[in-house]
N, C-alpha and C positions, 0 to 999 in steps of 0.2 A: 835398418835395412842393410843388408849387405853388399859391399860398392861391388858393381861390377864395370867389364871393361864391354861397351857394344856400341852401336852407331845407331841402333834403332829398339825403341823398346818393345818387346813381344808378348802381348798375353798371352797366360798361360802354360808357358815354359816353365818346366820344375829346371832352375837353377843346380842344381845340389844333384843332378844326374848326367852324369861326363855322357856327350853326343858325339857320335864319329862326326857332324857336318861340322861341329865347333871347335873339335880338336883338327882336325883338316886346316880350317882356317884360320884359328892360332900358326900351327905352322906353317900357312902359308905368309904370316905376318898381318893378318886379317886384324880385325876390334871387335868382331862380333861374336864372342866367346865371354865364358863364365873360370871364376878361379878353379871349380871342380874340372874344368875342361884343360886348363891349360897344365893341371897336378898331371894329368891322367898323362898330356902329353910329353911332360916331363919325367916322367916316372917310362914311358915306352924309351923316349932317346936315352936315357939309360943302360937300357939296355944295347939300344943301337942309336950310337953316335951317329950317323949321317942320316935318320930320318927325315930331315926338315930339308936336307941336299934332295932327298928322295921324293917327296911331295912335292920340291918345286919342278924336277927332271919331269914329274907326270905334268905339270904342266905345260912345261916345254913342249913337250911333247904333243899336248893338243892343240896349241900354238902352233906348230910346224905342217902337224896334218891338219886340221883345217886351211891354213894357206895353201899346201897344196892341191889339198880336195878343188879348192877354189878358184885358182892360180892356173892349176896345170890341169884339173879333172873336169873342170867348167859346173864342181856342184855347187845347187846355190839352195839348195833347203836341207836343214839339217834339223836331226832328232836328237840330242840329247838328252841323255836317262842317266838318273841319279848327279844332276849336275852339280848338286853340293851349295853352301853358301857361295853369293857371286865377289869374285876375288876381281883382280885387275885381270886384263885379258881373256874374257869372257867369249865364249862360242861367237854370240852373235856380235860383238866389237871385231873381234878377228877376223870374220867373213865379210862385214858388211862395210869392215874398213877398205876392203879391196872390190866386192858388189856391192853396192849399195843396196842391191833390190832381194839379199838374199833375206829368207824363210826362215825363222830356226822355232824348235819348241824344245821348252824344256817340260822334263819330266822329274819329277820324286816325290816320294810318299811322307817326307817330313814337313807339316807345316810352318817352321820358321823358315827353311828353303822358299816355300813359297811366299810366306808375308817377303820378304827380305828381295825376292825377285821380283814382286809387280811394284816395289816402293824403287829397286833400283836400277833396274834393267831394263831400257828403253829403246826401243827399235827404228833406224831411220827412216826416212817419208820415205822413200823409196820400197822400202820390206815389211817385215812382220815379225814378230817377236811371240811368244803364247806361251804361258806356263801350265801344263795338266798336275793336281792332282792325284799322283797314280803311282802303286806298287810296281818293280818292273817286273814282279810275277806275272803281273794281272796285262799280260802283252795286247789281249784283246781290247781294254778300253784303253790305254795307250795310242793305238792305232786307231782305233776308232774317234776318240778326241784327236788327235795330232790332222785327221782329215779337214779339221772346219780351217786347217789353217795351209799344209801343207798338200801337193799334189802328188798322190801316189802312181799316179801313170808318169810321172817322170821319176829320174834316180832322185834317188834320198842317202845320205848320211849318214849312218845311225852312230852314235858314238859310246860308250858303256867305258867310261873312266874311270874305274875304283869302285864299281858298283855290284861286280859279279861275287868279290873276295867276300860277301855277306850273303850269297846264297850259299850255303854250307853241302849241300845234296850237288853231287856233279851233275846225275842228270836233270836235275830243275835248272839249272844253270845252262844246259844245252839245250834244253827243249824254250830258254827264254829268246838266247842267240835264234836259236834255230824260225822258231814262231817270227818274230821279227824280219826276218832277213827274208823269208815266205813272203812277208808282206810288200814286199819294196821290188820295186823290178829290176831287169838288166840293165847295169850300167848304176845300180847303187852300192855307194861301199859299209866296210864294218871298221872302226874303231875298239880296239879293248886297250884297257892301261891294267894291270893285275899286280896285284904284289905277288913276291916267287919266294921259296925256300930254296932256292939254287946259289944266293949269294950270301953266303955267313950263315949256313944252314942254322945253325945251333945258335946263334946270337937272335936272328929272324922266329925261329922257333919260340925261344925265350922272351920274344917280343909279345908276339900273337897271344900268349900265355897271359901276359901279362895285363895284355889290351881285353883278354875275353872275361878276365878277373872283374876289373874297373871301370867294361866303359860299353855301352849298347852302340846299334845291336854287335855281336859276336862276327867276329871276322874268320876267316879260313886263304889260306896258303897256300900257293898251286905249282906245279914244276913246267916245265916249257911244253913237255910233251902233253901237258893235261889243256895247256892254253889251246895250241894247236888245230885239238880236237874241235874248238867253234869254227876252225874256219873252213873248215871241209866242205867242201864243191865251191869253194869260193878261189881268187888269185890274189896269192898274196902278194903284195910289192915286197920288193928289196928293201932293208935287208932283211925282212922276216922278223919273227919275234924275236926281239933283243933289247936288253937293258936300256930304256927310255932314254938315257943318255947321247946312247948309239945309233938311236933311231934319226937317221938323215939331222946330222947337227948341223951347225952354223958354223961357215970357216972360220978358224979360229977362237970356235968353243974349247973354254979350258975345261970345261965337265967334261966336252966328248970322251975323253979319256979315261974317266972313271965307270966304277959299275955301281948303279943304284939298286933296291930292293924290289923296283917299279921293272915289271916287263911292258912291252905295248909294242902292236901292232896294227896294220890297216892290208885290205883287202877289197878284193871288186868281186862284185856278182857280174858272172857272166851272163 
């Protein structure tokens, strides 16, 4: 048998087929990855040296906005879609470290994501934690499960962290945001974290290339103005969409300063 590196075993998993969730969480420093996953990640930083900078900035990133969602927004039920393997500072650790009584669900359509999140992601007495089963094409049963758990007459959340660059069609991608963000009332916000071809266009290019060679499913590359276009009727905060780095850092963040591959932004329904 072939040694792998993981923290939980999974049936049914073909090993020998590189997965964005385990390549993600190799470079996040994760264990829950196979040697085909960590070639595949290795073979992208390659191309682009600072990727594993850039995977941790999207985290950052949703580190910062949920706290302030929470903090300063008073939200306390979130939705996050395509949440990925759970890493350290997970949606509902970050919320629920500051309410106790917040909501969150996740969503995605990979079943090691899921085995991986009801063995490790545990919700305080106070809240609620839920994980759906679900494509984020498929917005209607998303919304429709996330209700046994969450209250859609108050704001909601919704967070879309590295999950749109795999719908390849711009407008399925808009009509996902768009569906979504219908569902949730005034005074709920939108999360996106996107990779960009704006920074090292031709190395980013070269990547993507590379990544849709070797590794499922296929990713696609967006420029600021194409991100933009979800947030329409919505308010954005400051500073708008801008390299995940940039987005509201931490005094004396030495990344503030650099530009990752990761764009991300947050927004209110009015």
């Amino acid at each position: 048998m072939r040694p792998r590196q993981s923290s939980i075993e999974d049936d049914g998993v073909n090993s020998d087929v590189p997965h964005t969730a385990r390549i993600w969480n190799y470079w996040l420093g994760g264990k829950d990855n196979f040697a085909a996953d960590r070639a595949v990640g290795d073979q992208v930083q390659r191309f682009l040296p600072d990727i594993v900078a850039s995977a941790r900035a999207d985290r950052g990133f949703l580190q910062r906005a949920v706290r302030h969602l929470v903090s300063d927004a008073g939200i306390r039920q979130f939705l996050d879609i395509g949440s990925g393997l759970p890493t350290a500072h997970n949606t509902h650790e970050v919320a629920q470290s500051i309410a106790p009584e917040s909501r969150i669900v996740y969503a995605d359509n990979d079943p090691l994501v899921l085995a991986h999140a009801r063995v490790l992601l545990h919700s305080s007495a106070e809240g609620a934690t839920d994980y759906i089963a679900a494509d984020a094409r498929d917005t209607a049963a998303i919304v429709g499960q996330a209700r046994e758990t969450l209250n859609f007459e108050q704001p909601v959340a919704v967070l879309l962290l590295g999950v749109l660059n795999f719908i390849s069609d711009d407008l399925e991608a808009y009509e996902i945001v768009s569906g979504l963000m219908a569902s949730v009332p005034s005074g709920s916000y939108l999360a996106i974290a996107h990779p960009t071809l704006e920074i090292r266009p031709e190395e980013s290019a070269a990547a993507a290339r590379q990544w849709n060679a070797t590794a499922t499913p296929p990713i696609t590359l967006r420029r600021k103005d194409q991100m933009l276009h979800w947030f329409d009727g919505l308010d954005l905060l400051e500073p708008g969409v801008v390299t995940c780095t940039r987005w509201r850092p931490e005094p004396g963040d030495p990344a503030a300063e650099t530009d990752v591959y990761q764009f991300g932004g947050l927004a209110r329904k009015p």
